[in-house]
C-alpha positions in Angstrom: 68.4 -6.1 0.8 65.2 -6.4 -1.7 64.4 -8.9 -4.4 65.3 -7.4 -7.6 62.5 -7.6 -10.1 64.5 -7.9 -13.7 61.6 -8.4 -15.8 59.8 -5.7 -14.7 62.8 -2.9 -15.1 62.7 -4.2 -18.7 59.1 -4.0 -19.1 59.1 -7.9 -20.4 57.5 -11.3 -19.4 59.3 -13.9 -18.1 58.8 -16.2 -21.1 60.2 -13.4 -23.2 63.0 -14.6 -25.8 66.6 -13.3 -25.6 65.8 -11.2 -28.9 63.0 -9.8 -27.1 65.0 -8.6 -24.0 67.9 -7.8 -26.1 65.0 -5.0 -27.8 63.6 -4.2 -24.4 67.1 -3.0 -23.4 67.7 -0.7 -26.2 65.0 0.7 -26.1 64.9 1.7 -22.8 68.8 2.6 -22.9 68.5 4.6 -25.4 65.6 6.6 -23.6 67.3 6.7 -20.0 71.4 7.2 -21.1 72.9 9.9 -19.1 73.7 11.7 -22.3 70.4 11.8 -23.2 69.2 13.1 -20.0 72.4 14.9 -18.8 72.3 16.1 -15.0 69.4 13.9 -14.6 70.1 12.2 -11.5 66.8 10.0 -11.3 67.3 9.1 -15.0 70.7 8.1 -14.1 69.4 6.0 -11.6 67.1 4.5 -14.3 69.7 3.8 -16.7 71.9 1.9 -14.0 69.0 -0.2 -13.1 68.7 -0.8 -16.9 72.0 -2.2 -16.9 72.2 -4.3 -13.7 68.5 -6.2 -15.0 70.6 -6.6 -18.6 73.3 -8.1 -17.3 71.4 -10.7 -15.5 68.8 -11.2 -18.3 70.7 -11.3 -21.1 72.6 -13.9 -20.8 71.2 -17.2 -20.6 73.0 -18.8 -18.3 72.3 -16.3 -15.4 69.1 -15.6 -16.4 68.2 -19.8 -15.6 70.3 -18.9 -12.4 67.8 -16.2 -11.6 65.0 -17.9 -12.6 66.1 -20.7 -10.4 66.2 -18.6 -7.6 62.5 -17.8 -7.2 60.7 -17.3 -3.9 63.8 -19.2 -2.3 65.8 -16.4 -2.6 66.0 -15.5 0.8 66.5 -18.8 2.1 69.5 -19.2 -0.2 71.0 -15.6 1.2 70.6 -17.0 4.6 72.8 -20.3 3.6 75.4 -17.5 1.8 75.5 -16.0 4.8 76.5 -18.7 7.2 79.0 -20.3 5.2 76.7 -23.3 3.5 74.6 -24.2 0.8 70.8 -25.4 1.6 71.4 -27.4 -1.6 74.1 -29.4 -1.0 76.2 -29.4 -4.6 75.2 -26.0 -5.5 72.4 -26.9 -7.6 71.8 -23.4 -9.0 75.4 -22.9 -9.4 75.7 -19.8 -7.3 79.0 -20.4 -5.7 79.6 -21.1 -1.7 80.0 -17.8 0.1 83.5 -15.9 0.1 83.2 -14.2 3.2 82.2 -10.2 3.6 80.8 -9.5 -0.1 81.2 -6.3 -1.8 79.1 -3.8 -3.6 79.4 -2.0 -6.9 78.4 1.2 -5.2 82.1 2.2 -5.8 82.3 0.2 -9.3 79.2 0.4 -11.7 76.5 1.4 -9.0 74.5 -2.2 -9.1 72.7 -3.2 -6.2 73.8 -5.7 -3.2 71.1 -7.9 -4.4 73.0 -8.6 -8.1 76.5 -8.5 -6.2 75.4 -11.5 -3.7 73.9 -13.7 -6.4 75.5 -12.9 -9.5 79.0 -10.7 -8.5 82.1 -11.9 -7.2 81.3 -12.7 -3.8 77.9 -14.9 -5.8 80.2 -17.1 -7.7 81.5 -15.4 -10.8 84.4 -16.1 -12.5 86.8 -13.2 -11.4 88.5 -13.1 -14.4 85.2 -12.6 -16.3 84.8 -9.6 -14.4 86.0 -5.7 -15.3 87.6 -4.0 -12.4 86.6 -0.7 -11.7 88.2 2.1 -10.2 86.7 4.0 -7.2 84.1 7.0 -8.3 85.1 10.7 -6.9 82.9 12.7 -6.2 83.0 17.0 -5.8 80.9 19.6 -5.3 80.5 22.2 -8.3 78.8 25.5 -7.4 77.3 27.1 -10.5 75.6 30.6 -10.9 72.1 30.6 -12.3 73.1 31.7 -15.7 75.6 29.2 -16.2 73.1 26.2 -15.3 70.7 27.6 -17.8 73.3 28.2 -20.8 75.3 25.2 -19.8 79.3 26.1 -19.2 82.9 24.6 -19.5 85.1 24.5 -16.1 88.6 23.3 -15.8 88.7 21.5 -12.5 92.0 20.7 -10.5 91.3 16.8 -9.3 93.1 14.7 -7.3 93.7 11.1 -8.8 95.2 8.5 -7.9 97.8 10.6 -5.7 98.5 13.2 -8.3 96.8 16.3 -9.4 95.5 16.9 -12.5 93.4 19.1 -14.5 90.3 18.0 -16.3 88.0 20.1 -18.5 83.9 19.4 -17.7 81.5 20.3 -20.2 78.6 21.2 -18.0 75.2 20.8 -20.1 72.3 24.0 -20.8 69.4 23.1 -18.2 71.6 21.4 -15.4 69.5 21.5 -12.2 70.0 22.2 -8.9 71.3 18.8 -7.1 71.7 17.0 -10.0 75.2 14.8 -10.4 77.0 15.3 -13.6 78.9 12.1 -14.9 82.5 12.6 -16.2 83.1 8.9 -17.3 86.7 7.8 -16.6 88.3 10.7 -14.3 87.7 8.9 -11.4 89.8 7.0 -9.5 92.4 4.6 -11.4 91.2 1.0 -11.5 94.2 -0.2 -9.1 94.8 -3.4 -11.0 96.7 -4.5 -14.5 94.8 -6.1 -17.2 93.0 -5.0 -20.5 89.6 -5.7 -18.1 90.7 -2.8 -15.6 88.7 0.4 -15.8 89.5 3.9 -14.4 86.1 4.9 -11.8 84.1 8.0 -12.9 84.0 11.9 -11.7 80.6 12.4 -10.4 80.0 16.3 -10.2 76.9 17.1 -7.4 75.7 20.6 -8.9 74.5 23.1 -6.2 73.1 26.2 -7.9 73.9 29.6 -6.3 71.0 32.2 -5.4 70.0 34.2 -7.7 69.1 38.2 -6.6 65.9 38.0 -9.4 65.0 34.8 -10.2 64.2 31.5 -7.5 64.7 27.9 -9.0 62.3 25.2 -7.9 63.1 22.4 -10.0 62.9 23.7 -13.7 61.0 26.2 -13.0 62.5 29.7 -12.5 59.6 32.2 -10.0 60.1 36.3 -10.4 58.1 38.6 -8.8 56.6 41.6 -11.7 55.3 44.6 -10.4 52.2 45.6 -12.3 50.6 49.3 -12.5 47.3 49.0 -10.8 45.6 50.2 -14.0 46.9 47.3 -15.5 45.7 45.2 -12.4 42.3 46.5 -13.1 41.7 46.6 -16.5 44.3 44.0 -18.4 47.1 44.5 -20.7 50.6 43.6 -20.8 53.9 44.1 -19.0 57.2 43.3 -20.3 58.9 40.8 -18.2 63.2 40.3 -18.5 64.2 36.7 -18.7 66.7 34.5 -17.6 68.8 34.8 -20.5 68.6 38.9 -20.7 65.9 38.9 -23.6 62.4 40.1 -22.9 58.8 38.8 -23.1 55.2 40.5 -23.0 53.6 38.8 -20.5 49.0 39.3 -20.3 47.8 40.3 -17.5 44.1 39.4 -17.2 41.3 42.2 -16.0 40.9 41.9 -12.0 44.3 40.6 -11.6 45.3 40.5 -7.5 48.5 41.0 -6.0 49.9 37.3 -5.3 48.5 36.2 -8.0 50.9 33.9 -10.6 50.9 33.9 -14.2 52.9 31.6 -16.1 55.2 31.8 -19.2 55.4 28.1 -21.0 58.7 27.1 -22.0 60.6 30.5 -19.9 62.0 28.1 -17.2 65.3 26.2 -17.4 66.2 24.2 -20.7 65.2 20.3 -20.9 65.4 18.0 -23.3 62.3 16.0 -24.7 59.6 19.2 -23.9 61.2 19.2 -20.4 61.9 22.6 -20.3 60.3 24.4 -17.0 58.2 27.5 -17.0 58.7 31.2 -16.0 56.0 31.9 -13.3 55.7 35.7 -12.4 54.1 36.2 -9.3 52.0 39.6 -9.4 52.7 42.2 -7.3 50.7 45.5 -8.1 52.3 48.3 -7.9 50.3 51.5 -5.8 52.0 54.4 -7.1 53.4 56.8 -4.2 53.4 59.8 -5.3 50.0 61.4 -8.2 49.6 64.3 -9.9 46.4 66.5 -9.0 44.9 65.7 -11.9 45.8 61.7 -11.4 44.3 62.4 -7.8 41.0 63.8 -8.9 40.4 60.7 -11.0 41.2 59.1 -8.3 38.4 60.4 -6.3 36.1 60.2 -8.3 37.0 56.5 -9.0 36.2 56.3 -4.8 33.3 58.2 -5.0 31.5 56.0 -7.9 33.0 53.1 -5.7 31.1 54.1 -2.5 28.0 54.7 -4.5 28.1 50.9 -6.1 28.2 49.8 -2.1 25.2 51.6 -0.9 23.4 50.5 -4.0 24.4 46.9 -2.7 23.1 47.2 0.6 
């Protein structure tokens, strides 16, 4: 378990004023919420580190317990652990040690480090406390189309012992791997009470293969087969997108088989200027068959070839 750095996930000092971390959290709320950034499973990640510093820093009371933890930290973690309290009367008011203490993995995903000190098992006041119910999580296979025009399923869901139907608006740009967060549709909370909150459906998006396009990230890669008089001397080829429109795409004199050009802005949808790129790897395209009159030029394209080598050596 690591030391939890509050300050710094709000980007404030430690003499900052409760206005100024109440600020700091909106800010960066507002810029890491999972509807903001939907599918985004680091920025989900963000957001719930967000919360977890919040919840500690903005109130004043745990925020002198935090503060009063310091370097001792560890030392106090060790006294949880063993059943005692290094000092004495609970001078930080952290709460003896209530045997095997739990994690919000399953509730609001905070981390061990804010359930020892400042959950349950730390000394809060249970009734203070929401209840959450369990997160469930499935696995949605989507096809590259849908992840780039965003979709709606209806998914069958067990909860709570019963089945039950649920429709999942699936956002334009979802990326392969990403987790997809249907708040309340998880399991039921499991306790009475106003306080008690259902968990949420987490949806792990795996992206099918595609027979034209690869995905890396949000970037989709097609290989364009270029005539090699284009290769040679420039001009443009029309490339078909993702979304069954079509874009002229330069080709540079000299261009080489392997080679990758890039179309800005081609690739999978994002918010914020996110959106990945379309990179079309060259692959020039030797015809097979030539006309006698396509051959001749052909030889004597070879012919002022060979002389430009002897001139050379």
């Amino acid at each position: 378990m690591d030391f939890r750095d509050y300050y710094n996930v709000l980007g404030v000092g430690r003499d900052a004023s409760q206005d100024d971390i109440k600020a700091a959290y909106r800010k960066l709320a507002r810029k890491w919420h999972p509807d903001v950034n939907a599918g985004d499973a680091a920025a989900e990640k963000r957001f719930k580190e967000i919360n977890e510093a919040h919840e500690v820093l903005g109130n004043p009371d745990t925020r002198r317990k935090y503060d009063a933890l310091g370097a001792d930290w560890r030392r106090i973690e060790q006294a949880q652990a063993a059943g005692g309290n290094p000092f004495g009367d609970d001078p930080f008011g952290f709460g003896g040690f209530q045997g095997g203490f739990r994690t919000v993995s399953s509730e609001r995903g905070f981390s061990d480090f804010f359930e020892q000190f400042f959950g349950a098992a730390g000394g809060a006041r249970p009734a203070a406390r929401r209840t959450y119910g369990r997160d469930v999580e499935h696995t949605l296979e989507l096809s590259l189309e849908h992840a780039y025009h965003g979709t709606t399923r209806r998914l069958s869901i067990n909860r709570g012992g019963r089945r039950r139907s649920v429709d999942v608006r699936i956002p334009a740009g979802v990326t392969d791997g990403a987790c997809v967060r249907v708040a309340g549709e998880g399991e039921p909370a499991g306790a009475a009470g106003h306080a008690a909150k259902a968990g949420n459906l987490l949806l792990r998006i795996r992206i099918a293969p595609h027979p034209r396009f690869t995905l890396r990230g949000r970037d989709l890669h097609l290989t364009v087969a270029v005539p090699v008089t284009t290769a040679v001397l420039g001009g443009e080829v029309d490339v078909t997108t993702i979304d069954g429109g079509a874009v002229r795409l330069k080709v540079p004199a000299g261009t080489q088989s392997g080679q990758t050009l890039r179309l800005r802005g081609r690739g999978l949808p994002g918010g914020g200027g996110k959106s990945g790129d379309l990179l079309a790897i060259v692959q020039v395209a030797v015809p097979r068959h030539v006309s006698p009159a396509e051959r001749a030029h052909y030889e004597a394209l070879a012919e002022l070839a060979a002389g430009s080598d002897t001139k050379k050596d």
